[in-house]
C-alpha positions in Angstrom: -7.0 -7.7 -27.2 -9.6 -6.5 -25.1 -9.0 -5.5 -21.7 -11.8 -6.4 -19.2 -11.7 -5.2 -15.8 -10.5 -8.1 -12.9 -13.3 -8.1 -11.0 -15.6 -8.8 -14.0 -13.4 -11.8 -15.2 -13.6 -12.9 -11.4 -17.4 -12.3 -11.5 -17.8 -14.2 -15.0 -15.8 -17.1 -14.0 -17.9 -17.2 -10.8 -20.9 -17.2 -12.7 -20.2 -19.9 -15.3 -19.1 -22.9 -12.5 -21.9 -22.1 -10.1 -24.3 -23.0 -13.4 -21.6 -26.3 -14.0 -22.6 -27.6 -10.5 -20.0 -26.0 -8.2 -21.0 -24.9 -4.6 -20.9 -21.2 -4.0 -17.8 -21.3 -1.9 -16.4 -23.6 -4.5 -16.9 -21.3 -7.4 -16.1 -18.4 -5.5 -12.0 -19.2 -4.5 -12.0 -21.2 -8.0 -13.2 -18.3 -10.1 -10.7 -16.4 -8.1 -7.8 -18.8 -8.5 -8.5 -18.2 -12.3 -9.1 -15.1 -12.7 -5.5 -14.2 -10.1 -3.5 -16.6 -12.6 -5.2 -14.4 -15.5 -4.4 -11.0 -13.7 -1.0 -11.8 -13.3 -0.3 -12.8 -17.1 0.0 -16.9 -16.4 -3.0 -16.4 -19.6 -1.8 -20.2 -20.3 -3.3 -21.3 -16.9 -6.3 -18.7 -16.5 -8.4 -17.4 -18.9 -6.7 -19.5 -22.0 -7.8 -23.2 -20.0 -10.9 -22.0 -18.1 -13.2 -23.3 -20.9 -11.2 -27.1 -21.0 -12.2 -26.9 -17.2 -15.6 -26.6 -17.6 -15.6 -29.4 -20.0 -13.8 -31.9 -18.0 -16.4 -30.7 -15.1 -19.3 -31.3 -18.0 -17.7 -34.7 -19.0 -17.2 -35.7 -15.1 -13.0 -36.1 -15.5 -13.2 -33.7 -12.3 -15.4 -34.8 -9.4 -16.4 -31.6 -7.9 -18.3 -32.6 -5.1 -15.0 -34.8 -3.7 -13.2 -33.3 -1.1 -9.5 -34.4 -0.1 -8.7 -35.9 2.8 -5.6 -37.0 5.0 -5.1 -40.8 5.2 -1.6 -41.1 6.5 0.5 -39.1 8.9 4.2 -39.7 9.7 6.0 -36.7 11.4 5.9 -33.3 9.4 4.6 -35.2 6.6 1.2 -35.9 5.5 -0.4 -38.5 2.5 -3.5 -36.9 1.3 -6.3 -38.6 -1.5 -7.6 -35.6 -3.5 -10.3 -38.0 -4.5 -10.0 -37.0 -8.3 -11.4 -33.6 -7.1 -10.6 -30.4 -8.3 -6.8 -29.7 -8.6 -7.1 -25.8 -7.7 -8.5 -26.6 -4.4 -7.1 -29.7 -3.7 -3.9 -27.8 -4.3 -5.0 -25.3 -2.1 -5.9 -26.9 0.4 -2.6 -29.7 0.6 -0.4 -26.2 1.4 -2.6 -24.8 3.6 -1.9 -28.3 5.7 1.5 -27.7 4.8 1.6 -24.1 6.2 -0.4 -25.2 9.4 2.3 -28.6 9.8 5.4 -25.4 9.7 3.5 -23.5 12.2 4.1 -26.2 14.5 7.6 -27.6 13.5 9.2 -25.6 11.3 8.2 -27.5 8.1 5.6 -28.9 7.0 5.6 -31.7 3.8 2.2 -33.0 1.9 2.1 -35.3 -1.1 -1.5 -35.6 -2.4 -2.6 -38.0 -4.8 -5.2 -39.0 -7.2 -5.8 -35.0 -8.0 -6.2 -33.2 -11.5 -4.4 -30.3 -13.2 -4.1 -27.6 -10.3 -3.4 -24.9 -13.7 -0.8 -22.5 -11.9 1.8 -23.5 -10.0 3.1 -20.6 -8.6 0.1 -19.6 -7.4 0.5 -22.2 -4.1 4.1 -21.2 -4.0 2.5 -17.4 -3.0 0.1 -19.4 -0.8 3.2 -19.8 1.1 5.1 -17.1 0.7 2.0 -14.9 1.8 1.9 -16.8 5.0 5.8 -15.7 5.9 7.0 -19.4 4.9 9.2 -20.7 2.0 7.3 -22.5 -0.5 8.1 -25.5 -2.8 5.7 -27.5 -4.3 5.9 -30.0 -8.3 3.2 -31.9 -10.0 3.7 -35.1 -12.0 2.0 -35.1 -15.3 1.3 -37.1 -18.2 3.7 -38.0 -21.1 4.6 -34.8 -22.7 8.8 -34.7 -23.5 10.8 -37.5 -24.5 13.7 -38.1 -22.6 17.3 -36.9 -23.7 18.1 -38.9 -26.5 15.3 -40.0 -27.5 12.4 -39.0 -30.3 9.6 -41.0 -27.8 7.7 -39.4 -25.3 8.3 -40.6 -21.3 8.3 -38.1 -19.2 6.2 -35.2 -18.0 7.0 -31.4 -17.9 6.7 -31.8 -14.3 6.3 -27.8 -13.6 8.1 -26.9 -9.8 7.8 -23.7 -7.9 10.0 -22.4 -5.4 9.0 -19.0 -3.5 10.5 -17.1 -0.9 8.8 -14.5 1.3 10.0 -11.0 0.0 8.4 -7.9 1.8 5.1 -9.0 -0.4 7.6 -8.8 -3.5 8.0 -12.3 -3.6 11.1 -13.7 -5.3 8.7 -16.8 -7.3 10.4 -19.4 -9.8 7.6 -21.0 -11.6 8.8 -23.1 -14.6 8.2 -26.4 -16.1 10.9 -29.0 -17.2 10.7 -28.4 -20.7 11.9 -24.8 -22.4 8.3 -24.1 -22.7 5.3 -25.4 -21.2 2.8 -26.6 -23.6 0.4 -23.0 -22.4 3.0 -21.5 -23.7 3.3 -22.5 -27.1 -0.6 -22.2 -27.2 -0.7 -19.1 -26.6 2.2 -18.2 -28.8 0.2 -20.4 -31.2 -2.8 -18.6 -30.9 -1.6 -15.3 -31.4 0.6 -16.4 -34.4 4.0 -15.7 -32.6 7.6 -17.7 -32.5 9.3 -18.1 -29.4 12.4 -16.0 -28.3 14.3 -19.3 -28.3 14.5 -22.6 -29.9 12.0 -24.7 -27.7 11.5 -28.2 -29.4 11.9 -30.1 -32.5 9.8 -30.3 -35.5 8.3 -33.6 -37.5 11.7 -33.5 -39.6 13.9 -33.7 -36.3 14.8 -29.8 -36.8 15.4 -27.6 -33.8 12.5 -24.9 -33.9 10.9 -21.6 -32.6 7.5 -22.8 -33.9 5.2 -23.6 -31.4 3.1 -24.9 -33.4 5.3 -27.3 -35.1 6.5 -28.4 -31.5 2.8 -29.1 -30.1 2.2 -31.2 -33.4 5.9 -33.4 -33.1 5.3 -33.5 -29.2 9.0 -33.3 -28.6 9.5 -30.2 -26.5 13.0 -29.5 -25.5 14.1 -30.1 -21.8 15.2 -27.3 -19.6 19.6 -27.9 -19.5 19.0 -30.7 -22.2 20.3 -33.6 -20.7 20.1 -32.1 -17.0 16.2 -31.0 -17.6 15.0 -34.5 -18.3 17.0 -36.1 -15.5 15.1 -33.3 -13.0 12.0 -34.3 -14.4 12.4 -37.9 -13.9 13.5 -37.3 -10.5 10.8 -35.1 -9.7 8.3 -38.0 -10.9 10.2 -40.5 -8.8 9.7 -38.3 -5.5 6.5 -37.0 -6.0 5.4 -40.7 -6.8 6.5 -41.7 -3.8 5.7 -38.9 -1.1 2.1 -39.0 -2.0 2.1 -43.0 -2.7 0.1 -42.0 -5.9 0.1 -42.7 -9.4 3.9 -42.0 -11.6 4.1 -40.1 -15.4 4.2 -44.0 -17.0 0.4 -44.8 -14.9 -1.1 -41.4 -15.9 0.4 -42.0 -19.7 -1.7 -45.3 -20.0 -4.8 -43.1 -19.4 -6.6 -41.2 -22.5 -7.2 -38.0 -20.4 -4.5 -36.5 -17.5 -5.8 -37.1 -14.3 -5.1 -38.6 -11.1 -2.1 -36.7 -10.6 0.6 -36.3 -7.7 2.0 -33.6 -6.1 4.4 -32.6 -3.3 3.8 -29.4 -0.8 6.5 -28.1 1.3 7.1 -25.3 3.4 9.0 -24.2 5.6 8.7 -21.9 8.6 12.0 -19.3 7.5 10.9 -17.0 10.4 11.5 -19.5 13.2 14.7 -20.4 12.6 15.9 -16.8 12.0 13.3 -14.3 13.0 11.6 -12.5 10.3 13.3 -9.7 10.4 16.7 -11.0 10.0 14.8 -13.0 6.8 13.6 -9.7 5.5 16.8 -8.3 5.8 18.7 -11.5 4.0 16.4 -11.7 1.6 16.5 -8.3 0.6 20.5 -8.0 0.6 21.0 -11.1 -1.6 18.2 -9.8 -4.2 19.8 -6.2 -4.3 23.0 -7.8 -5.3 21.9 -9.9 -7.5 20.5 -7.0 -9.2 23.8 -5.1 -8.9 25.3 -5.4 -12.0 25.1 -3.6 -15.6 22.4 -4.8 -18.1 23.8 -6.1 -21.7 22.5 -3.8 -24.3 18.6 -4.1 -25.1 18.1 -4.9 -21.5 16.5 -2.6 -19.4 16.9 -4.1 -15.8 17.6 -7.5 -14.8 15.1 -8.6 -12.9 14.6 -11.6 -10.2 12.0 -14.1 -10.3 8.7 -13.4 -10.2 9.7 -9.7 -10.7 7.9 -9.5 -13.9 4.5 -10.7 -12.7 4.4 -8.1 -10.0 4.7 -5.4 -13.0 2.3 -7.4 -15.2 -0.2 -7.4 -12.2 -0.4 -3.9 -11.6 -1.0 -2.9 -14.8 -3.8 -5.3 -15.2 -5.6 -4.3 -12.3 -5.2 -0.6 -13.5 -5.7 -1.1 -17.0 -8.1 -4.1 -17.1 -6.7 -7.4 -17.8 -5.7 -8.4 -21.9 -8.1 -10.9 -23.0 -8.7 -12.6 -26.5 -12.0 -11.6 -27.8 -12.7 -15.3 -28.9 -12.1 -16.7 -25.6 -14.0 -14.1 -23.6 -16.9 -14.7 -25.8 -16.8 -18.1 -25.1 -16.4 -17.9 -21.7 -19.3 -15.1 -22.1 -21.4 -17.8 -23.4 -20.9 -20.6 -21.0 
C-alpha cells in the first residue's frame, strides 16, 4: 500500500468531479466527504467506491445539479425530496436541518427521500455530534440479506449510526444490519483476506469467513441472527414512512440502487442538561465501561468509534494507505 498524503487525496478527488460536471462548491465538500471517510479507514466508503461514483455521475443515476428541498413540515419533523441528487450532500444537508430544528426545540427529525448512496454513515452522525447534539440517522437500501430463515434475498443492510458528543472523542456506532457490510468483504476480497468471523453463507449453504464466496451467494449473515433481520425490517418500515419515500421491496424492483430513504435525528443533549453536566456523564459512563481487564491478546477495550480516532491520526501523520490500483485509477479519471 501506498500512503498518499490527505490533502492530496482531497485535492485529487476535487479535481476528478469538477471535470464530471460538479460545481466547485459541490466538488469541494464532496471530495472532502471522500477523502474524510478515506482518512479515517471507512476505505469501503471512500477511496474503494469513489470511482463507482463517478460512473453513476457519467451514466446520470445521480443528478448532480438537483438540489433537496423541504416539502412537508409537521412539528420537529421535516419531509425532504433529495430529487435523486447526490446522497453525500443531500445527507448533509437533511442533518444540518436536523441540527438547526434541535437548536430550536430540543430535537430535530428529517426523513429525505428519493436520494442515492450517502457512502458513510457515520460521517453525518459526527455532523451531529460536532455540533454538541446526539446524532442518529439509517438508510434503506436495496435487497442485499435474506431474511432469517430464508436462502432469498428481502431485505437491506440498512446501515444505522448513533453518535454522542464526547469532548471531540466521539463515542460513534456505525454498523450495518448484516455481520459485514458488502465494503467490507470487498475490501477483504481485494486484498485476499478472510474475515475474523463467520459473516455469511456460501453457494453450498456452509457458514463462511470468505468474502468472496459470501458476495457471490448474496446471503450475508444478519447482525444477532434472527434479531438483526427483524431490526432491519423495522428500520425499513420507519424510514419508509418518516420520509414517505420508497421501501427495500420498491428499490429491489429497480436494476441500480437509488432513490433511497433516510431518517435524521438529533437531539439537543445540552439543553436538557447543560453541556457540562453531558461532558461529565458522558465521560463517567465511557471510563467505566473501560474499567475492566482485557482477555488475553487484547490490548484495551475500546468504545465505539475509538478505533477511527487512532486510525485518523496516523493517517494524517503518515499519509493515508491506499491501493496502488485504485489510486491509479482515480489518478486517471
Amino acid at each position: 500500500m501506498d500512503r498518499i498524503p490527505f490533502k492530496t487525496v482531497t485535492a485529487e478527488f476535487e479535481r476528478v468531479l469538477k471535470s464530471a460536471g460538479l460545481t466547485d462548491p459541490k466538488a469541494r465538500r464532496c471530495g472532502e466527504l471522500f477523502a474524510e471517510n478515506t482518512r479515517d479507514g471507512v476505505y469501503s466508503h471512500g477511496l474503494n467506491r469513489f470511482a463507482g461514483f463517478v460512473q453513476s455521475i457519467k451514466n446520470g443515476k445521480i443528478h448532480i445539479d438537483a438540489e433537496p428541498e423541504c416539502v412537508k413540515q409537521l412539528g420537529v419533523i421535516e419531509q425532504w425530496d433529495g430529487k435523486t441528487g447526490i446522497g453525500l450532500l443531500n445527507a448533509e444537508t437533511a442533518m444540518g436541518r436536523a441540527i438547526e430544528i434541535a437548536r430550536q426545540n430540543g430535537m430535530g427529525c428529517v426523513g429525505l427521500r428519493n436520494t442515492n448512496h450517502w457512502m458513510r454513515a457515520g460521517a453525518y452522525g459526527l455532523q451531529a455530534a460536532d455540533a454538541g447534539c446526539i446524532g442518529i440517522c439509517w438508510t434503506n437500501t436495496t435487497v442485499l440479506m435474506p431474511p432469517w430463515g430464508s436462502a432469498t434475498k428481502k431485505i437491506g443492510n440498512n446501515p444505522l449510526t448513533l453518535c454522542v458528543p464526547h469532548q471531540g472523542n466521539h463515542v460513534l456506532l456505525d454498523m450495518a444490519m448484516s455481520q459485514y457490510s458488502n465494503g467490507k468483504l470487498e475490501v477483504l476480497q481485494r486484498r485476499g483476506e478472510s474475515l475474523p468471523l463467520a459473516g455469511g453463507y456460501d453457494n453450498n449453504g456452509e457458514i463462511t469467513t470468505d468474502p468472496g464466496a459470501i458476495l457471490d451467494s448474496k446471503r450475508a449473515l444478519p447482525i444477532g441472527y434472527w434479531k438483526g433481520s427483524g431490526l432491519a425490517l423495522i428500520l425499513d418500515l420507519v424510514a419508509t414512512l418518516i420520509s414517505g419515500g420508497d421501501s427495500t421491496s420498491v428499490i429491489g424492483s429497480r436494476s441500480n440502487e437509488t432513490n433511497v430513504s433516510q431518517v435524521f435525528i438529533a437531539i439537543d443533549a445540552a439543553s436538557l442538561s447543560g453541556s457540562q453536566i453531558v461532558e461529565e456523564t458522558v465521560d463517567r459512563i465511557v471510563r467505566d465501561f473501560q474499567d475492566v481487564p482485557p482477555l488475553d491478546g487484547v490490548s484495551e477495550i475500546r468504545y465505539p468509534g475509538q478505533g477511527m480516532l487512532a486510525t485518523r491520526e496516523d493517517n494524517l501523520a503518515n499519509g493515508i494507505p491506499v491501493d496502488p490500483d485504485l489510486w491509479a485509477e482515480v489518478l486517471a479519471l
